[in-house]
Wavefront OBJ file of the C-alpha trace (Angstrom):
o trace
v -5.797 -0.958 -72.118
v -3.315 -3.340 -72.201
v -2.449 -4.156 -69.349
v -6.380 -5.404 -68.247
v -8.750 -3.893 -66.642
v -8.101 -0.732 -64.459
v -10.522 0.980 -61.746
v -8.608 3.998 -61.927
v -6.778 6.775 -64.227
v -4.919 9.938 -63.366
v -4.877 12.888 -65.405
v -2.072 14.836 -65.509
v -2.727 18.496 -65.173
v -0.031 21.449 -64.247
v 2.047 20.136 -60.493
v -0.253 17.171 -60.504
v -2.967 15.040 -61.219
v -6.421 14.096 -60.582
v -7.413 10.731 -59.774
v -10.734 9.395 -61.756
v -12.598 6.335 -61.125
v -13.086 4.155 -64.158
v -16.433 3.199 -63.666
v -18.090 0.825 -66.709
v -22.042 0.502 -67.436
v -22.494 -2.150 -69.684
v -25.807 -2.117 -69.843
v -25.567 1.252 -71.741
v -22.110 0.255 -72.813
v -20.045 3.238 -71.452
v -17.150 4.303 -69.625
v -17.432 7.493 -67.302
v -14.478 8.805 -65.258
v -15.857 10.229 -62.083
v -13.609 12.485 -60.139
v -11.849 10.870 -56.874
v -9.231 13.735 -55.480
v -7.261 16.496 -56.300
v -2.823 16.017 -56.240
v -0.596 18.380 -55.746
v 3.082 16.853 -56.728
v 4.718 19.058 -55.059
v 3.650 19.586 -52.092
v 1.724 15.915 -51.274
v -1.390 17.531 -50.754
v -4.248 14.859 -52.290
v -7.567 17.020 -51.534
v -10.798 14.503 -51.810
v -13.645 15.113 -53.807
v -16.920 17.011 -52.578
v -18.480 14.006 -50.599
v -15.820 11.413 -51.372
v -13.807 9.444 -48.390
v -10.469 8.056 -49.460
v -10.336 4.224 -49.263
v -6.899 2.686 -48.112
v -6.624 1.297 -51.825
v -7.201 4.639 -53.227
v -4.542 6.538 -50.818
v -2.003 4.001 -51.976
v -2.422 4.700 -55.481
v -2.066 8.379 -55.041
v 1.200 7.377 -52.969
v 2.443 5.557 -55.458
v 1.727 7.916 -58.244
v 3.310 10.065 -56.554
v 6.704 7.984 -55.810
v 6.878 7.408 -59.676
v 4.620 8.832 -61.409
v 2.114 7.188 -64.387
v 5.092 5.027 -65.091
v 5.903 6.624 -68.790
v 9.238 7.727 -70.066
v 9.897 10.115 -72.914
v 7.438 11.004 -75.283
v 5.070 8.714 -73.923
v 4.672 10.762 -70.462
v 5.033 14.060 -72.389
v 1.973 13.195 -74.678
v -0.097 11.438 -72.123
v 0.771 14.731 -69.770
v -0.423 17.146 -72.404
v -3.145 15.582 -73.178
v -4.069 15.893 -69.431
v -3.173 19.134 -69.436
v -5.454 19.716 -72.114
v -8.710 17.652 -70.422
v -8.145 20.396 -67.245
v -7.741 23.054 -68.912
v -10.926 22.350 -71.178
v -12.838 21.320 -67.792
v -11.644 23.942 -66.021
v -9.865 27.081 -67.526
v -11.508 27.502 -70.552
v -13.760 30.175 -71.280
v -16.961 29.284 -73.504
v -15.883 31.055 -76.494
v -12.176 29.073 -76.462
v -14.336 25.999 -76.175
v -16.221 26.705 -79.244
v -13.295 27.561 -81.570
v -11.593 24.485 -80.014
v -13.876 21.525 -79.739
v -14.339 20.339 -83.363
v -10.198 20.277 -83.533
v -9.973 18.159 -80.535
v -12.593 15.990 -80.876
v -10.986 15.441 -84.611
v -7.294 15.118 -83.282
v -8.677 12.777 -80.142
v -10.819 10.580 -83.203
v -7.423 10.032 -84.962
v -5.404 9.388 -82.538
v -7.467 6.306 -80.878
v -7.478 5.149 -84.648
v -4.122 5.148 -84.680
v -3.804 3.350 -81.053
v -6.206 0.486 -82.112
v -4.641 -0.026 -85.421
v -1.275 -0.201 -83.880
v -2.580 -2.492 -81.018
v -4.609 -4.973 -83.318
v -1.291 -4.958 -85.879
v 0.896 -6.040 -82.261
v -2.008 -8.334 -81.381
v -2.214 -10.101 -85.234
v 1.475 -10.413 -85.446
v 1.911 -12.390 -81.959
v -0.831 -14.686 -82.900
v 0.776 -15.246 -86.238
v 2.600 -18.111 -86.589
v 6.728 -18.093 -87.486
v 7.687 -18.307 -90.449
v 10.978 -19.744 -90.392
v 12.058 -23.680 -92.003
v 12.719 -26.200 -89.314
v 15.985 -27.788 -89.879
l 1 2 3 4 5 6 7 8 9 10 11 12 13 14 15 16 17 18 19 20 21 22 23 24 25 26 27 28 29 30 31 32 33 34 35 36 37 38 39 40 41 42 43 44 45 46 47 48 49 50 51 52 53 54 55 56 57 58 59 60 61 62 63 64 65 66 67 68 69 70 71 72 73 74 75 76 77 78 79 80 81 82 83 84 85 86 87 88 89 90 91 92 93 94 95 96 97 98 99 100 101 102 103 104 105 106 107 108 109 110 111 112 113 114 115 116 117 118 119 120 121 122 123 124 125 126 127 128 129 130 131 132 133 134 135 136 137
């Protein structure tokens, strides 16, 4: 969010990612990720989406992703790759029942933490705009 706007996100999930298009509607004012290929890490693999053609932009992203990775160190990438982990495995792996004993605890934990993230990043935002207060000698 920082760092302006983004066309694309990858989700971490287990020896890879998947690569989402960010794609904005204003007009309804919402953000939809819409699935763009499959990564393997460790092999290179990058499988396309059902009835999606690679652009040159997009390959290069998944190259670089794959040179370094979402660019996070320490608890950062850990938390950012577990939440991933957790998006695929809802999407993906879990069975309906798992889904209903899990979704109101996730939906709760995923409410307060982008509370936390936008009270942190308006409290960085306020305090650059601040002026200093220091006495000019």
């Amino acid at each position: 969010m920082t760092k302006g706007a983004r066309g694309y996100y990858f989700r971490p999930r287990p020896n890879g990612a998947m690569l989402l298009q960010i794609r904005h509607d204003p007009r309804l004012r919402r953000t939809e990720l819409h699935r763009i290929a499959g990564i393997q890490a460790d092999s290179g693999e990058i499988r396309p989406a059902r009835g999606h053609n690679l652009s040159d932009e997009e390959r290069a992203l998944i190259k670089g992703w794959l040179a370094r990775g979402n660019g996070l160190s320490g608890r950062g990438k850990k938390a950012v790759a577990e939440i991933g982990h957790i998006a695929h495995w809802a999407q993906f792996r879990a069975t309906p029942e798992e889904l209903d004993a899990a979704t109101d605890e996730l939906l709760w934990a995923m409410q307060d933490l982008r509370e936390v993230l936008v009270r942190r990043l308006a409290q960085r935002a306020s305090s650059k705009d601040a002026p200093e207060t220091g006495t000019d000698e």
